[in-house]
VOPAGU-2260 file (C-alpha; in pm, 1 decimal, decimal comma):
REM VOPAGU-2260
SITE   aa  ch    i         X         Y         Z
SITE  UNK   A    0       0,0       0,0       0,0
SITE  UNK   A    1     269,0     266,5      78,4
SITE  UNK   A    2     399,1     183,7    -243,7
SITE  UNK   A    3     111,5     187,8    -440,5
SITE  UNK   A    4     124,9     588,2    -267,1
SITE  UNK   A    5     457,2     658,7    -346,6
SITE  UNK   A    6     434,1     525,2    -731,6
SITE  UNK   A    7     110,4     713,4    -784,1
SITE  UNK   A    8     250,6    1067,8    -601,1
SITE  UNK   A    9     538,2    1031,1    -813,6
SITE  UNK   A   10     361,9     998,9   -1136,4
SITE  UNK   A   11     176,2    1321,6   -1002,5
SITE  UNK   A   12     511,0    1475,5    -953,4
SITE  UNK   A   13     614,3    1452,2   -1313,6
SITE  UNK   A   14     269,6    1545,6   -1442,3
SITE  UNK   A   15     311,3    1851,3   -1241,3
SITE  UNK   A   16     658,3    1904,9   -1330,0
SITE  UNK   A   17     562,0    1862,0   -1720,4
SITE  UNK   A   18     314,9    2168,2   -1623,5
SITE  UNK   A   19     576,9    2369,7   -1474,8
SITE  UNK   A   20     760,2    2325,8   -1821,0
SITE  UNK   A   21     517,9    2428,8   -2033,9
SITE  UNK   A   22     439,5    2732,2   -1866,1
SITE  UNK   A   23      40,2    2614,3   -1779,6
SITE  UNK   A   24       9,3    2683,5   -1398,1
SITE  UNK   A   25     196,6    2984,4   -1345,1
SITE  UNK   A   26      83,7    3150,9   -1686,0
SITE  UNK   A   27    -223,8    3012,1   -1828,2
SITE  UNK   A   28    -582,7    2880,2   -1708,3
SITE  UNK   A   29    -523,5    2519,2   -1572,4
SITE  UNK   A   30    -813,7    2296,9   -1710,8
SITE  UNK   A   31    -935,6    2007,9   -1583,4
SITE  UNK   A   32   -1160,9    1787,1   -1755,0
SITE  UNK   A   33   -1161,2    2047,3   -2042,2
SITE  UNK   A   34   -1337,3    2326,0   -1815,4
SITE  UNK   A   35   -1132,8    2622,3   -1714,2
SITE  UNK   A   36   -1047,5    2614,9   -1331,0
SITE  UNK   A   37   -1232,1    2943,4   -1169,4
SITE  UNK   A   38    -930,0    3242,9   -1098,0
SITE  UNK   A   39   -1068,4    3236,6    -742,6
SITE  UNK   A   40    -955,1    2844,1    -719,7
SITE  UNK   A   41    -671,1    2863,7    -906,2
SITE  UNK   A   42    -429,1    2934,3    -664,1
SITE  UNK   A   43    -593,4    2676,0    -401,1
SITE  UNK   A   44    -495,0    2420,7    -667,7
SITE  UNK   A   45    -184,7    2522,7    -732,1
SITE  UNK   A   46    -111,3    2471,4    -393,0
SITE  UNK   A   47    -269,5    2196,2    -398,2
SITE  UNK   A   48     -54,4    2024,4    -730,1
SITE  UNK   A   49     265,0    2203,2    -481,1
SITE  UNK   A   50     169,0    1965,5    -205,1
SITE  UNK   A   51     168,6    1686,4    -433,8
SITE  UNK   A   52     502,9    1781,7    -541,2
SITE  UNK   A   53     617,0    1817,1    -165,6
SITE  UNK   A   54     475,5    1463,1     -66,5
SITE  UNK   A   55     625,8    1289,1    -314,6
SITE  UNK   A   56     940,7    1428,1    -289,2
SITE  UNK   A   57     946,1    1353,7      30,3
SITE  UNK   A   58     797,3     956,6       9,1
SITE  UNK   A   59    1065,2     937,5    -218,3
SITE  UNK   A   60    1336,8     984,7      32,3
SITE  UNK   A   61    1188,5     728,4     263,0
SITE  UNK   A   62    1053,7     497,3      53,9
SITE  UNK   A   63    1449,5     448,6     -65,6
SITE  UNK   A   64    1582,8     485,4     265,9
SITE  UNK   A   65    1378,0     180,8     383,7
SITE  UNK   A   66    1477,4      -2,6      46,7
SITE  UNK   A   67    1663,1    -294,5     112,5
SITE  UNK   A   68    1930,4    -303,5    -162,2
SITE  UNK   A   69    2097,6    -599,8     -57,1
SITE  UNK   A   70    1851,8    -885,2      98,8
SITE  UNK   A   71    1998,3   -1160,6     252,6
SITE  UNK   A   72    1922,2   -1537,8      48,0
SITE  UNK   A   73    1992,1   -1892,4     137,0
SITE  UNK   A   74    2320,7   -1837,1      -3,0
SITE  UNK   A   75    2586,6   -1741,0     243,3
SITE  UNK   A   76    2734,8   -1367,8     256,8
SITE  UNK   A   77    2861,7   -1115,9     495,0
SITE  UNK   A   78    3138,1   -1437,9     629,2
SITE  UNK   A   79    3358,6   -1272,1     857,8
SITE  UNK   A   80    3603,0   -1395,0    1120,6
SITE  UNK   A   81    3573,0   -1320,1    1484,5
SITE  UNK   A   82    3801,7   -1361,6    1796,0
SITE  UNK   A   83    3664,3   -1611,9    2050,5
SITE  UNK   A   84    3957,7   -1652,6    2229,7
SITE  UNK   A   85    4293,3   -1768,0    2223,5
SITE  UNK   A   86    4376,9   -1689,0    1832,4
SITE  UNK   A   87    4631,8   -1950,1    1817,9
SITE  UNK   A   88    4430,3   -2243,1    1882,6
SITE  UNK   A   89    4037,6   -2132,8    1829,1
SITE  UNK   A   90    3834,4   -1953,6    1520,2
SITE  UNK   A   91    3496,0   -1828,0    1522,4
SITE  UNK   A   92    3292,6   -1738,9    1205,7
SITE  UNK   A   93    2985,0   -1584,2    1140,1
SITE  UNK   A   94    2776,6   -1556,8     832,4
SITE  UNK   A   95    2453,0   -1434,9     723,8
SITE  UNK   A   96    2116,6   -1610,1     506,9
SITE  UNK   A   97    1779,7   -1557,8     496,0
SITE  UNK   A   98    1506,9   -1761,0     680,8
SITE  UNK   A   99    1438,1   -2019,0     496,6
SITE  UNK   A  100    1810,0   -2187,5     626,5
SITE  UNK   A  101    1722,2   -2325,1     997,3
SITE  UNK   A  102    2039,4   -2536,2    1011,3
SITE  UNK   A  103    2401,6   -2438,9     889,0
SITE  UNK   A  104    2767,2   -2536,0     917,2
SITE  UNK   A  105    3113,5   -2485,6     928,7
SITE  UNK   A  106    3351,1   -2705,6     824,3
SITE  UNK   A  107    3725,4   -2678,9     816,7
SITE  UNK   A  108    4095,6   -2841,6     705,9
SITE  UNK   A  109    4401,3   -2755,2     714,9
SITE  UNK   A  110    4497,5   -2596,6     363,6
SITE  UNK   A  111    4797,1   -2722,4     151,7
SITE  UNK   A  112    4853,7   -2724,4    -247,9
SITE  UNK   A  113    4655,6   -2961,9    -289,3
SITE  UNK   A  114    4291,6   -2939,2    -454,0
SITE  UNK   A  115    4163,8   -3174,2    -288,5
SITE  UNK   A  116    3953,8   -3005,3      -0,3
SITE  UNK   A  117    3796,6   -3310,8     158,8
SITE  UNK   A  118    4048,8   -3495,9     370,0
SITE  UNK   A  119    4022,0   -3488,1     772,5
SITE  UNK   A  120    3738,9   -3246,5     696,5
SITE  UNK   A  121    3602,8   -3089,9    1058,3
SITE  UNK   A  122    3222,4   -2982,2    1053,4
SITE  UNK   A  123    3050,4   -2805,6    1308,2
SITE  UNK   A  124    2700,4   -2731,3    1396,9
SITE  UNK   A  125    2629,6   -2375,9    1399,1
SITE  UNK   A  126    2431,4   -2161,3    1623,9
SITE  UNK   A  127    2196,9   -1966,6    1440,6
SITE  UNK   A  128    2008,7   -1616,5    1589,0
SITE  UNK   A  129    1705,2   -1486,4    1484,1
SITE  UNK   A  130    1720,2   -1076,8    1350,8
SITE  UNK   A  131    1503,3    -849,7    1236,1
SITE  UNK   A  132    1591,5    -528,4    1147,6
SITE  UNK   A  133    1431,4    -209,1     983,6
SITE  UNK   A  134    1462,8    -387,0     636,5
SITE  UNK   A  135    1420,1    -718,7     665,1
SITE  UNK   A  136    1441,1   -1057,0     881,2
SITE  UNK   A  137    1722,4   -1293,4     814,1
SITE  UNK   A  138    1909,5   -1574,7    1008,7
SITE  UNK   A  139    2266,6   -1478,7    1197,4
SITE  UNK   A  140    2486,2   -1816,7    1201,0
SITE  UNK   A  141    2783,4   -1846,2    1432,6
SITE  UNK   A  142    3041,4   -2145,5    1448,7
SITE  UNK   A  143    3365,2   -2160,1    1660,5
SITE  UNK   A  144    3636,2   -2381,8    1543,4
SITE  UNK   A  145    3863,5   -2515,3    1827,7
SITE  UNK   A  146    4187,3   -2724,8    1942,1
SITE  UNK   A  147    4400,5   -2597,5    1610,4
SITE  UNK   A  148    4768,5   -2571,3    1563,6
SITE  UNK   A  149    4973,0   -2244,6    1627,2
SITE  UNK   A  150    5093,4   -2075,2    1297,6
SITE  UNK   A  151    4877,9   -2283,0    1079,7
SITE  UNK   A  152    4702,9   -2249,0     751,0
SITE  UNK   A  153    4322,4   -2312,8     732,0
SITE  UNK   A  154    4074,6   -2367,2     491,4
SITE  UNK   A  155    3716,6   -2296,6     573,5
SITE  UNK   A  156    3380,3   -2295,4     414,8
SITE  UNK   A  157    3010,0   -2265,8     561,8
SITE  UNK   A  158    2648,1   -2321,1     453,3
SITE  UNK   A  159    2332,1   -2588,3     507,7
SITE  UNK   A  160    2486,0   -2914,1     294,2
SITE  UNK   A  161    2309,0   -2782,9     -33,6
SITE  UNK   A  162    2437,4   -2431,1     -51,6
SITE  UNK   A  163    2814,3   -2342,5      33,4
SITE  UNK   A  164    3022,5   -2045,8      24,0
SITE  UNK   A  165    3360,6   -2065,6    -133,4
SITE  UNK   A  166    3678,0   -2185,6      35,9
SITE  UNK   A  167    3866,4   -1930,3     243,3
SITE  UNK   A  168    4169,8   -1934,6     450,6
SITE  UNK   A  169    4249,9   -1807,6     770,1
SITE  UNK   A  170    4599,2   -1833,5     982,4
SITE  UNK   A  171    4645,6   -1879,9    1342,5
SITE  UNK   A  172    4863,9   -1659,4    1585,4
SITE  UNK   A  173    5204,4   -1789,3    1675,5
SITE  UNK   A  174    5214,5   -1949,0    2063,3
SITE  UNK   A  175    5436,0   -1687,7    2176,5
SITE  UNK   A  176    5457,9   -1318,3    2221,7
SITE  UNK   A  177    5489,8   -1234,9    1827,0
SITE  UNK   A  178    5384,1    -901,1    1701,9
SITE  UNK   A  179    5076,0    -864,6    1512,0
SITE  UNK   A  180    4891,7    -557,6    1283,9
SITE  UNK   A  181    4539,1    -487,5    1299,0
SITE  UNK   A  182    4359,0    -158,4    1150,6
SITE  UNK   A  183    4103,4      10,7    1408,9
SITE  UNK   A  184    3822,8     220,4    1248,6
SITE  UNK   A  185    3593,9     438,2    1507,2
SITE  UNK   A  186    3236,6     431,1    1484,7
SITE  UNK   A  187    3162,1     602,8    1092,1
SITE  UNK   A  188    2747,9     588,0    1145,2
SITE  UNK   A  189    2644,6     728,7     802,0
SITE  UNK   A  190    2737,8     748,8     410,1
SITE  UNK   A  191    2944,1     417,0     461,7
SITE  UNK   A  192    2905,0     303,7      98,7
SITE  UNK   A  193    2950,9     664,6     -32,1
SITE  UNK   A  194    3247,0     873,4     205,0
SITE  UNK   A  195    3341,2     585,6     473,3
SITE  UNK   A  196    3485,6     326,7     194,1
SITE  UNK   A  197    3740,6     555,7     123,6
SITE  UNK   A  198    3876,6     526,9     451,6
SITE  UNK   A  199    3858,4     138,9     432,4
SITE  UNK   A  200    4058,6     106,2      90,1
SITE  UNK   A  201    4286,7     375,3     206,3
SITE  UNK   A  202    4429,6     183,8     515,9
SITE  UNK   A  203    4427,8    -195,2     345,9
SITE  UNK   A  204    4626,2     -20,4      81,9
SITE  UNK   A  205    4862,4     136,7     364,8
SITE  UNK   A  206    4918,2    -216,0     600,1
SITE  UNK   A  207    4764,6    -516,0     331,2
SITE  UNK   A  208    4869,2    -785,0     553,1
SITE  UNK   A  209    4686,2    -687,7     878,9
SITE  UNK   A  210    4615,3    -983,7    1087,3
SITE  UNK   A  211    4284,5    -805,7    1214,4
SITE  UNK   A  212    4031,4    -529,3    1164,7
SITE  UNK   A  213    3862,7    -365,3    1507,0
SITE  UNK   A  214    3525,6    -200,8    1452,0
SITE  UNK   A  215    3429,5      -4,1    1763,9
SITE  UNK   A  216    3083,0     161,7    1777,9
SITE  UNK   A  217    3019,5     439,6    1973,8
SITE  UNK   A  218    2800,7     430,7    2330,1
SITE  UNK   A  219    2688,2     737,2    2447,4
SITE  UNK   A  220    2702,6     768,7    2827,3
SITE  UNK   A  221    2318,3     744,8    2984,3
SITE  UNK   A  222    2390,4    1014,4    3265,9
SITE  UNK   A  223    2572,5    1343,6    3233,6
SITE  UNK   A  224    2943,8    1317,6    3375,9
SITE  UNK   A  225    3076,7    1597,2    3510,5
């Protein structure tokens, strides 16, 4: 229904901006239904075709701001890494799917030349969290791989059995005190597609072997400090 709103205020809008062009509100006698609109109404409706414009100007801007431009599916996306502990011996993972995925996995070798990415193959149940948010439900899955070797390569995949993401890889920390790199962004809020991606491809391209990437939002203290 709001959509049906928004399409038909928007087809007003052009109508109205077509009449703008050509010069009929401001200049001549706007007709409707082939009868001349009285002088003493005219300006009611041209306020009136001006609060058409307004409306669907402004239904415009929300209508796209509550468009969901990238819905989530039963195929696997936003896969990121996470810390769950001690990095040189445990992995966690989560990913993202729509609802129609109740149960997913994460499976897991270690990652050689070889193409063959089914020997002493790990799988683990994942632990998947309801979300809804102000575009659209979808399914959260989580999976923590543990008891791996220090300073080894990993290869890692997740989905339900039928649909799978590509193979990544993934490295654990040393068992001692070796130095790492990680980038830290602060909390960017808005125009993160737009201005904030800068920011992102600037620092990869600064230290592209990282080992980690902190996100911190921001919390705004509840009580006034003094």
């Amino acid at each position: 229904m709001y959509k049906w709103i928004y399409n038909s205020l928007l087809k007003a809008n052009l109508f109205i901006n077509r009449l703008y062009i050509s010069g009929i509100i401001l200049d001549f006698k706007l007709t409707i239904m082939n009868y001349p609109v009285p002088s003493a109404l005219r300006s009611k409706q041209t306020n009136l075709l001006l609060l058409l414009v307004f409306l669907s100007y402004f239904l415009q801007g929300q209508y796209d701001s509550a468009k969901d431009y990238y819905p989530p599916s039963e195929v696997p996306d936003r896969i990121m890494l996470t810390i769950t502990g001690d990095a040189a011996s445990t992995q966690g993972v989560t990913w993202r799917t729509d609802l129609s995925v109740k149960e997913a996995y994460g499976q897991l070798m270690k990652a050689d030349a070889s193409p063959d990415l089914s020997a002493d193959l790990q799988e683990v149940v994942a632990e998947t969290t309801y979300l809804k948010s102000d575009k659209n439900e979808s399914n959260y899955h989580s999976v923590n791989f543990t008891g791996l070797l220090p300073n080894t390569q990993y290869a890692y995949r997740v989905g339900d059995k039928k649909l799978w993401s590509e193979w990544f890889h993934f490295k654990t920390a040393g068992g001692g005190r070796e130095a790492f790199s990680f980038l830290y962004f602060g909390d960017a809020q808005n125009d993160l597609k737009s201005r904030w991606s800068r920011v992102v491809r600037g620092a990869y391209s600064k230290m592209p072997d990282a080992d980690s990437v902190s996100y911190t939002h921001l919390t705004l203290p509840t009580k006034r400090i003094v």
